[in-house]
N, C-alpha and C positions, 0 to 999 in steps of 0.2 A: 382920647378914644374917638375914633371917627364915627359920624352919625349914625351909620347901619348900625356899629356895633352899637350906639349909645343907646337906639330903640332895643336892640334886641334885646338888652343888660334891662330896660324899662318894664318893658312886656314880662319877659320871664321872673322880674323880681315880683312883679304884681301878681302873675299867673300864679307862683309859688307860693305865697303868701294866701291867696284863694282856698290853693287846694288842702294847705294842712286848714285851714281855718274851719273846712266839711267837717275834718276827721276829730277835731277837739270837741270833748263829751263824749264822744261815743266809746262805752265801754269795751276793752279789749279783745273779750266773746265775739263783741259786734262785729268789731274791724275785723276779726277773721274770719266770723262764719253768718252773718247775718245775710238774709236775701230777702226782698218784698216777698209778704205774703201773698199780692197777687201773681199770676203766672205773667211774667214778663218776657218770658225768652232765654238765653243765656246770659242770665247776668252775673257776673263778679263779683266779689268782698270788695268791700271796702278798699281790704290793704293790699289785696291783688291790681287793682285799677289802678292806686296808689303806686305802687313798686312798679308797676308798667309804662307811669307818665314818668316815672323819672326813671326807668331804664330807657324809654322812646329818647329824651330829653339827654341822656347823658350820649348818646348814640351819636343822635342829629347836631348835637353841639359841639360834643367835645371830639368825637369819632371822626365823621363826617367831615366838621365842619374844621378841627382844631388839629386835624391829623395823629389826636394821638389814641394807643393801641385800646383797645378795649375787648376784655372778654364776657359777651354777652352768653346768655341764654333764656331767648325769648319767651320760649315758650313755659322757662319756670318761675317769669314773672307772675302767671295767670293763677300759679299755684301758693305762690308766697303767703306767708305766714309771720307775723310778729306782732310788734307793740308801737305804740306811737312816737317816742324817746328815740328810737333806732330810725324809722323813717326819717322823722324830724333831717338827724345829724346829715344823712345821705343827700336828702332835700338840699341841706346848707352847704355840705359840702361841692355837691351838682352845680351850685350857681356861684359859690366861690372859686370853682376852678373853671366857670364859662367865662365869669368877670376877668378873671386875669387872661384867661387865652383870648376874648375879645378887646383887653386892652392893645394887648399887641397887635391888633389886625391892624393889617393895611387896604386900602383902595385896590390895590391890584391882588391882594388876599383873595377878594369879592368873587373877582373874575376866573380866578382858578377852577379846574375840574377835578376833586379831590378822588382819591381810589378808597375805596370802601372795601369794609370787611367781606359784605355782602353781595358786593360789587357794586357798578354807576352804571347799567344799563342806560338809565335816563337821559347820561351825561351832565348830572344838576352841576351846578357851581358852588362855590361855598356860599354865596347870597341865598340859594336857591336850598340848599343843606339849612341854614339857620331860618328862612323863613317857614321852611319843613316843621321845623323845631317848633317855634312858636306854635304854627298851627296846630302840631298835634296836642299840645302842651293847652292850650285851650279847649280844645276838642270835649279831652276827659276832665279838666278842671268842669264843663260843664256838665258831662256824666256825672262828677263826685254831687255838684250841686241841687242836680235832680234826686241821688241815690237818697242825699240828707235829710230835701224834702220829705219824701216817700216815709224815711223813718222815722222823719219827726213825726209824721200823719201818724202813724202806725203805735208810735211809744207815750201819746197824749193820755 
């Protein structure tokens, strides 16, 4: 595995591992309908944040970054509903098939301007796709972190 990839496979194993790490203990109920009792704004479930890092993450990685097809729809991440078992496998699945499409990468992989579903206005590159990745992949791993807090304060 060439370095880019080796960090990115790094990052996202740890990142991954973070974000189910929020969501264990939290009862089912929770993961789907829970929200702080203060007025925070538009905030999310649990498992909708959840289903979002890893539909963001399978996009920028495997979409994006890995050229292959992907049928998203974004905006019924926000609405998602389930159980923790089923995330979980998605989750493992997610980074089992980044590992392998970032084994294969090459140096000149990097340099590429991949064509997106959604289109490359931007004109990113595939470095530019996978560090996408990561970042947003951190982004909400520290939303879930915050959200945990909050309920742990809340459920004491």
């Amino acid at each position: 595995m060439i370095p880019t990839a080796r960090a990115v496979d790094t990052f996202l194993t740890r990142l991954q591992a973070s974000a189910l790490e929020q969501l264990r203990g939290i009862p089912e109920a929770d993961l789907n309908d829970w929200r702080p009792q203060q007025a925070l704004g538009d905030v999310n479930t649990f498992f909708a944040l959840a289903t979002h890092l890893v539909g963001a993450g399978e996009y920028w990685v495997l979409h994006a970054a890995g050229g292959r097809p992907l049928d998203r729809d974004r905006p019924s991440e926000f609405r998602a509903r389930g159980d923790l078992p089923t995330l979980t496998a998605r989750y493992d699945r997610w980074l089992a098939d980044s590992r392998e499409m970032l084994a294969a990468l090459t140096e000149a992989d990097l340099a590429r301007v991949p064509t997106l579903a959604a289109g490359n206005d931007r004109g990113w590159t595939v470095a530019e796709c996978l560090m996408h990745g990561v970042e947003h992949t951190a982004i909400h791993v520290g939303h879930l972190q915050i959200q945990r807090q909050i309920w742990d304060a809340e459920h004491r």
